[in-house]
N, CA, C and O atoms as a DFTB+ gen file, in Angstrom:
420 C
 N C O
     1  1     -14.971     -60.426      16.738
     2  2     -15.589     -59.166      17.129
     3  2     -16.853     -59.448      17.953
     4  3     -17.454     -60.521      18.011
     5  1     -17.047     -58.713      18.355
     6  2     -17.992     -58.445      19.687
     7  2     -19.319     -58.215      18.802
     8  3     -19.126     -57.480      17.833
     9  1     -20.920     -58.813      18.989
    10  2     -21.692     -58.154      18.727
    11  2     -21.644     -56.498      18.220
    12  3     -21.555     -56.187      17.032
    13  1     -21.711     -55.620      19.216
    14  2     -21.731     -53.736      18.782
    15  2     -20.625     -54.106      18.079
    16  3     -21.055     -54.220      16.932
    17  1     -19.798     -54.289      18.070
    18  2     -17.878     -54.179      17.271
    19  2     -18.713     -54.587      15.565
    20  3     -18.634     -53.864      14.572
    21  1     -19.383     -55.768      15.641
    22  2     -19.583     -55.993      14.210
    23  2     -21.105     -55.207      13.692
    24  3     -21.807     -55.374      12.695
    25  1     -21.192     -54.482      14.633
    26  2     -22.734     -53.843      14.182
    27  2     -22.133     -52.395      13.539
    28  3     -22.567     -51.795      12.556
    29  1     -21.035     -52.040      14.378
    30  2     -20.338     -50.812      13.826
    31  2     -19.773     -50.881      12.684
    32  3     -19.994     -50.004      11.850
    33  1     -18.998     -51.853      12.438
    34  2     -18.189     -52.126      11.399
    35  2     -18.964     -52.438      10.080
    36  3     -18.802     -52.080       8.914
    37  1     -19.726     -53.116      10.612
    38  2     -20.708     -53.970       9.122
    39  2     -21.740     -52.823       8.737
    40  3     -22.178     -52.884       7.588
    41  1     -22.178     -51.803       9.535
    42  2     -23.719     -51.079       9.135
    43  2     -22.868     -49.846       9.124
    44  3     -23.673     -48.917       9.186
    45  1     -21.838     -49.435       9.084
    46  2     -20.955     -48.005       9.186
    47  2     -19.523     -47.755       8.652
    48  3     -19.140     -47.682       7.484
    49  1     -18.705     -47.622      10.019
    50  2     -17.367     -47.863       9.825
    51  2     -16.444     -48.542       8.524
    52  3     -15.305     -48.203       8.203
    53  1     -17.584     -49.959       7.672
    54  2     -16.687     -50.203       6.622
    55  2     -16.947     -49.448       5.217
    56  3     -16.359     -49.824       4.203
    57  1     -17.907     -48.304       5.204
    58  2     -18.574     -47.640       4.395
    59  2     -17.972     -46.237       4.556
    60  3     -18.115     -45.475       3.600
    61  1     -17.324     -45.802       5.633
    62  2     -17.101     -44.425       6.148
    63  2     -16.519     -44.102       5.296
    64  3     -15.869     -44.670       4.418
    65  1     -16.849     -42.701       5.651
    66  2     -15.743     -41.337       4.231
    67  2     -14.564     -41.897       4.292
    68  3     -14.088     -42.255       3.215
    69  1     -13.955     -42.076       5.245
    70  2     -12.208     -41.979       5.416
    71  2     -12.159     -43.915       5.899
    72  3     -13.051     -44.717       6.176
    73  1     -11.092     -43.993       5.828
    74  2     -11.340     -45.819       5.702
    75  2     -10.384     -46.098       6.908
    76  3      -9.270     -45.647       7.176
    77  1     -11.331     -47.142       7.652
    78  2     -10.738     -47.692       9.014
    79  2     -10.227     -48.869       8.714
    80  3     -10.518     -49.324       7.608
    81  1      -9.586     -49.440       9.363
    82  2      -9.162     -50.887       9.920
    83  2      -9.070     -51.348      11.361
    84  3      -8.625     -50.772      12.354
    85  1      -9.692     -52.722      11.181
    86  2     -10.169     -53.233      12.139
    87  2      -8.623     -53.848      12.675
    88  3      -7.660     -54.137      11.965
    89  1      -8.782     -53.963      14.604
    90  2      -7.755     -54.660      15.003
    91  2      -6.853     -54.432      14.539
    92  3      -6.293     -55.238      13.795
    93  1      -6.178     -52.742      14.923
    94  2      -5.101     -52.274      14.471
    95  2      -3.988     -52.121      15.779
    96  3      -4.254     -51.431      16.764
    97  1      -2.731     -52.860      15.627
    98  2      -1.332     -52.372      16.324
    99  2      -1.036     -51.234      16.271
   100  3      -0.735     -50.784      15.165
   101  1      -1.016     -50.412      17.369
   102  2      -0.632     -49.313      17.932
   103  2       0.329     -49.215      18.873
   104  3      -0.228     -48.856      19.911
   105  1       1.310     -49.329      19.015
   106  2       2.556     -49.197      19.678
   107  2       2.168     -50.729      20.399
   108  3       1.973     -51.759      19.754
   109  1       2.123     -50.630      21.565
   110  2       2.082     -52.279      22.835
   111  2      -0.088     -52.545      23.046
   112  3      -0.832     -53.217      23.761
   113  1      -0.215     -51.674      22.076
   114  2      -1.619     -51.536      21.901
   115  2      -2.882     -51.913      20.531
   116  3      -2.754     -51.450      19.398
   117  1      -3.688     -52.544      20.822
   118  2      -4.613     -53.077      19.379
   119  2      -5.706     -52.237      19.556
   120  3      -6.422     -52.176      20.556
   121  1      -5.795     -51.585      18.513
   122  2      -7.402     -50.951      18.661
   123  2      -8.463     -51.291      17.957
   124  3      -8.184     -51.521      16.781
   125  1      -9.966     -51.452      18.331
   126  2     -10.573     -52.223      17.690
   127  2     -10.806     -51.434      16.189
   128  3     -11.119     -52.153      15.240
   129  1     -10.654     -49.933      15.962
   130  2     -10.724     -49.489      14.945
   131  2     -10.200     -48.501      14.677
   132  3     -10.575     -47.464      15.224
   133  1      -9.245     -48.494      13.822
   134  2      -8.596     -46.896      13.298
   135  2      -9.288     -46.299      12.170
   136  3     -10.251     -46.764      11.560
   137  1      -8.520     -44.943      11.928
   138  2      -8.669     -44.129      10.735
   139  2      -7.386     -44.081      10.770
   140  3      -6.962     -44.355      11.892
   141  1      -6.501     -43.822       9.927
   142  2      -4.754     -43.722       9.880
   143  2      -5.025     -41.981       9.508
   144  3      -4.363     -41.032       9.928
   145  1      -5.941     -41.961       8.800
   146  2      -6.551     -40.545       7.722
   147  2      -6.556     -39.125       8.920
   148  3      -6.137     -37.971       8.833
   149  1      -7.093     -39.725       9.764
   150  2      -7.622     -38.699      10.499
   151  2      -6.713     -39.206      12.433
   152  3      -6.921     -38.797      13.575
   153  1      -5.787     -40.193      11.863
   154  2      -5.553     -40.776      13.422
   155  2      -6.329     -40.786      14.633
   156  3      -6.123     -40.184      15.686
   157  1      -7.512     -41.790      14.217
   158  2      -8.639     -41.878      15.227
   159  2      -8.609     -42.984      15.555
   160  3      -8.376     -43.905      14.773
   161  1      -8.914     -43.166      17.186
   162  2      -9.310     -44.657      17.364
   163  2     -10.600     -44.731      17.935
   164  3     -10.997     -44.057      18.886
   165  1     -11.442     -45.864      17.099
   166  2     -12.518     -45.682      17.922
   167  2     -12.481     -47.259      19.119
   168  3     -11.963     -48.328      18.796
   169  1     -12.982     -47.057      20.109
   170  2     -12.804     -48.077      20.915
   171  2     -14.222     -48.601      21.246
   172  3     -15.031     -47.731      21.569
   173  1     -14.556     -49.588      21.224
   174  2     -16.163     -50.260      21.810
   175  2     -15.724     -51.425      23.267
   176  3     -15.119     -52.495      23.330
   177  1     -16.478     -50.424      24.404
   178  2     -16.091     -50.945      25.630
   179  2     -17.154     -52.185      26.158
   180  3     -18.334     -51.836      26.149
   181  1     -16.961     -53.199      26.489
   182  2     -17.871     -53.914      27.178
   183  2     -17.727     -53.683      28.406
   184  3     -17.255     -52.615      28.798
   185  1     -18.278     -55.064      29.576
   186  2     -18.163     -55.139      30.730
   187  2     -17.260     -54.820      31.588
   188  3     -17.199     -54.023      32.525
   189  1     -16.297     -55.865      30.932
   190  2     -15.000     -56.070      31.131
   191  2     -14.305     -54.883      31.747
   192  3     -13.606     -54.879      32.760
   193  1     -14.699     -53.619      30.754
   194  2     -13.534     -52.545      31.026
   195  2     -14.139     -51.500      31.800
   196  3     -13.962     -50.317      31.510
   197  1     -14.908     -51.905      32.860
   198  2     -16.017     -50.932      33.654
   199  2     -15.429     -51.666      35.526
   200  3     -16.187     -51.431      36.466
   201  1     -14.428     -52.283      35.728
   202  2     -13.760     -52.305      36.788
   203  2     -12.388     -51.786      37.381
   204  3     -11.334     -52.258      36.955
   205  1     -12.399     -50.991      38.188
   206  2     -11.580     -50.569      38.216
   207  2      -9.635     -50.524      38.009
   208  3      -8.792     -49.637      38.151
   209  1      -9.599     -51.645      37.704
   210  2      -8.263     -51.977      37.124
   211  2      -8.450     -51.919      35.950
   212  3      -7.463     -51.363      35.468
   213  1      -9.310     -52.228      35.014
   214  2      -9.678     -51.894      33.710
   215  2      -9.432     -50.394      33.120
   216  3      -8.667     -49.964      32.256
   217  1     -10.413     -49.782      33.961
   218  2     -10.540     -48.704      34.137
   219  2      -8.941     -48.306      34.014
   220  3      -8.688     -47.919      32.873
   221  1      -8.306     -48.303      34.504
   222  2      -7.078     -47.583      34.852
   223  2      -6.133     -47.268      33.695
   224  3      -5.653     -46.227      33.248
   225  1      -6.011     -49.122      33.244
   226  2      -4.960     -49.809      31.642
   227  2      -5.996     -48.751      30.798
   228  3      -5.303     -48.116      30.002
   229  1      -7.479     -48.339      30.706
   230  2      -7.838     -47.640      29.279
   231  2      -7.291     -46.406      29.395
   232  3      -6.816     -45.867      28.396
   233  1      -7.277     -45.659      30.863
   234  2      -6.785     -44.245      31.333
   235  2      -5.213     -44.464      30.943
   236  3      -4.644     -43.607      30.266
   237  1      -4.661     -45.406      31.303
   238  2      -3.300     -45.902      30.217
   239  2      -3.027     -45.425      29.163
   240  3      -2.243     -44.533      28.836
   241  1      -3.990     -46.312      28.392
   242  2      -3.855     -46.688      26.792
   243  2      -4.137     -45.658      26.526
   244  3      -3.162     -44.907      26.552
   245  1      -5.147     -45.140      26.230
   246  2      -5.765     -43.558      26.108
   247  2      -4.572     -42.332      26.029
   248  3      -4.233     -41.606      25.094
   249  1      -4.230     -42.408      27.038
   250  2      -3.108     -41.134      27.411
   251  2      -1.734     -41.401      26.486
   252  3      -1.033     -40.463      26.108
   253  1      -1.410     -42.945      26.140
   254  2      -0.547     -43.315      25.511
   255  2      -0.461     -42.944      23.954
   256  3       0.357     -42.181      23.441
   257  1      -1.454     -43.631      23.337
   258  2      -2.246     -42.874      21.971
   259  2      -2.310     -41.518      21.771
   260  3      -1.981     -40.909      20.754
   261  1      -2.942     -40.886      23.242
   262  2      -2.713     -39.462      22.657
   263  2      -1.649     -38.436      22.957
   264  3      -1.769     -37.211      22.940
   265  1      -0.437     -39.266      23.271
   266  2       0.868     -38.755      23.366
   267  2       1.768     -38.904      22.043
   268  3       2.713     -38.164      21.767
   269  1       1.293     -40.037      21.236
   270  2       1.420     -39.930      20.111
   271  2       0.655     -39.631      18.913
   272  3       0.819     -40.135      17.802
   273  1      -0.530     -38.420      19.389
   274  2      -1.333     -37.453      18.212
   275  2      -2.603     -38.176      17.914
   276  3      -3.592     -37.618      17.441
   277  1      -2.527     -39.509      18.229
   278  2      -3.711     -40.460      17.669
   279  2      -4.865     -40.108      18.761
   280  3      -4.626     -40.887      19.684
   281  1      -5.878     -39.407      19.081
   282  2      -7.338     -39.317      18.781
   283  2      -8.074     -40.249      19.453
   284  3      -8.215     -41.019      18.504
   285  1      -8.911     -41.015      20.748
   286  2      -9.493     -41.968      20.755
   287  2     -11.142     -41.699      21.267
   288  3     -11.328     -40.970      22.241
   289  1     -11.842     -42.077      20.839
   290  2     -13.457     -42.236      21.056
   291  2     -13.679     -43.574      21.643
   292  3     -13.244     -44.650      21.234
   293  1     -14.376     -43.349      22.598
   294  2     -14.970     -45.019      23.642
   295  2     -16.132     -44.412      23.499
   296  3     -16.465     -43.227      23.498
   297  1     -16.809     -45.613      23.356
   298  2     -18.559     -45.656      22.936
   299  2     -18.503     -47.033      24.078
   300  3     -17.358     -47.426      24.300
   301  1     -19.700     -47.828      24.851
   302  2     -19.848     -48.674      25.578
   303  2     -20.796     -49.441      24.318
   304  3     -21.427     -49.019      23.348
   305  1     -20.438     -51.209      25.085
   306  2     -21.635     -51.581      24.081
   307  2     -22.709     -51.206      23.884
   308  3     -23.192     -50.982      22.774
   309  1     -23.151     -51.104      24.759
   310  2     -24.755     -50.046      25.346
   311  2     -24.902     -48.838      24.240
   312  3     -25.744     -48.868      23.342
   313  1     -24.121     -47.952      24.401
   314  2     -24.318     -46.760      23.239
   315  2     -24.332     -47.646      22.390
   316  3     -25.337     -48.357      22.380
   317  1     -23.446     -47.874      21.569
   318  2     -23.674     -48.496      20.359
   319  2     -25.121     -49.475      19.757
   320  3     -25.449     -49.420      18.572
   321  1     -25.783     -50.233      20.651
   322  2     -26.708     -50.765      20.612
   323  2     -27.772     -50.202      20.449
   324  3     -28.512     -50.322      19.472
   325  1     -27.979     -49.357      21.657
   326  2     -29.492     -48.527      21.715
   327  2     -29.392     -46.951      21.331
   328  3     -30.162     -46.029      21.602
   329  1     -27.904     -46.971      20.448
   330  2     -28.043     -45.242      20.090
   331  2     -26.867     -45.087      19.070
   332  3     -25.939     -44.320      19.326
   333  1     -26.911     -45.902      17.778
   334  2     -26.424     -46.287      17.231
   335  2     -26.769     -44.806      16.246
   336  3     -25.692     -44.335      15.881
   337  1     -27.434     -44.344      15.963
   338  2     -27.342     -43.250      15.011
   339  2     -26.660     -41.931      15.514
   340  3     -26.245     -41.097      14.710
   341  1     -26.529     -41.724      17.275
   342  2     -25.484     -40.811      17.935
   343  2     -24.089     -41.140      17.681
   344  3     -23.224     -40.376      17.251
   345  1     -23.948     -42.594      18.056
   346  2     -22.770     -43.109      17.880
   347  2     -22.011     -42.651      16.495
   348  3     -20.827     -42.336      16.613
   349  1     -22.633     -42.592      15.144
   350  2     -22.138     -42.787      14.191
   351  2     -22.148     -41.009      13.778
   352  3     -21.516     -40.431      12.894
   353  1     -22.992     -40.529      14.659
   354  2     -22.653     -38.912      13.967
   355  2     -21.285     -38.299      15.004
   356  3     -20.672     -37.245      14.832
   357  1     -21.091     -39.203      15.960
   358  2     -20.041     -38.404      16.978
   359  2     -18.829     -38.659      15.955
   360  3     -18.057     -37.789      15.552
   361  1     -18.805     -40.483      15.499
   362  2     -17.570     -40.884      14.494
   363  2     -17.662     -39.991      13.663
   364  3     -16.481     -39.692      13.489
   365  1     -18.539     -39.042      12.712
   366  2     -18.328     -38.404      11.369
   367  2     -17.761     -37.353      12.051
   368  3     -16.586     -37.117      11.770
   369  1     -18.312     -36.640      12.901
   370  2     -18.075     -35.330      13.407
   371  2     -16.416     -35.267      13.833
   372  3     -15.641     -34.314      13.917
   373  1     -16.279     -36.418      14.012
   374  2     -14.767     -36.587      13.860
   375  2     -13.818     -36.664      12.860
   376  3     -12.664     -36.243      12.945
   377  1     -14.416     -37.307      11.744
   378  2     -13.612     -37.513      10.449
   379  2     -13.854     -36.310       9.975
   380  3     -13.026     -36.095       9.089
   381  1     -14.593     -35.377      10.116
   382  2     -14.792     -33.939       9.651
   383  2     -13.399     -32.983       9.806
   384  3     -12.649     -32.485       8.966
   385  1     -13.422     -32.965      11.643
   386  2     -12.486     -32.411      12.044
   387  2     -10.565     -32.671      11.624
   388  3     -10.076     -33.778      11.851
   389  1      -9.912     -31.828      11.183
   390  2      -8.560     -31.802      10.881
   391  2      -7.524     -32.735      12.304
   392  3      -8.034     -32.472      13.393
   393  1      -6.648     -33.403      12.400
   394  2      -6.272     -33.725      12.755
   395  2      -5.499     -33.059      14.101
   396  3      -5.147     -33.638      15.129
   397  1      -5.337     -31.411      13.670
   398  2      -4.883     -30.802      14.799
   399  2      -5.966     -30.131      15.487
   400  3      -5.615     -29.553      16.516
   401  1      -7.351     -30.048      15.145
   402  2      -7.918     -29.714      15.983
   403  2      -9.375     -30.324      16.226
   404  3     -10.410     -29.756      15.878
   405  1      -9.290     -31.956      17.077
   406  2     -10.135     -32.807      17.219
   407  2     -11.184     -32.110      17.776
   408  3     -11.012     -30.992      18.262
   409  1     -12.688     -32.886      17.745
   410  2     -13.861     -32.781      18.307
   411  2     -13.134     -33.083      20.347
   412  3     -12.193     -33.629      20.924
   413  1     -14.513     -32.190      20.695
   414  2     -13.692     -32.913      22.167
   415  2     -15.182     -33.807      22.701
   416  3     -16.234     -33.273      22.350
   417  1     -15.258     -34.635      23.218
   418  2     -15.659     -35.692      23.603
   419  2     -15.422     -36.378      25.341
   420  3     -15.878     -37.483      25.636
């Protein structure tokens, strides 16, 4: 895990109301964190995925997931780092919400 990936997981995410797992298979897809509970994925973006071919495979993946009902949140490392208490109320505000009618983001 990535720095933010283990800052989320270790100070949040492994404590959350509803219980995630890390590095979860999703169809031809791994996400760095689910809820199965609430079919959420949360995703933590680095560099990497800020070029435009990157860009494209997440506009992919994204659309793929939510063709099958699953939910996804991208936070950048950046959020997560320097706004780590937004970050973690957008995740609740999500586990709040019922499955058919997500937060929009």
């Amino acid at each position: 895990m990535t720095a933010p990936e283990k800052k989320l997981w270790f100070e949040f995410l492994r404590e959350a109301p509803l219980r995630f797992t890390r590095q979860k298979p999703l169809a031809d897809f791994v996400a760095d964190f689910y809820c199965a509970g609430r079919q959420l994925v949360i995703e933590i973006d680095g560099d990497s995925h800020f070029d435009p071919v990157a860009e494209k495979r997440d506009r992919i993946r994204t659309a793929a997931l939510k063709d099958q009902g699953i939910q996804v949140l991208r936070f950048t490392n950046a959020e997560v780092m320097q706004n780590f208490e937004t970050v973690c109320e957008i995740i609740l505000e999500a586990l709040r919400e019922s499955p058919e009618n997500p937060p929009a983001r």
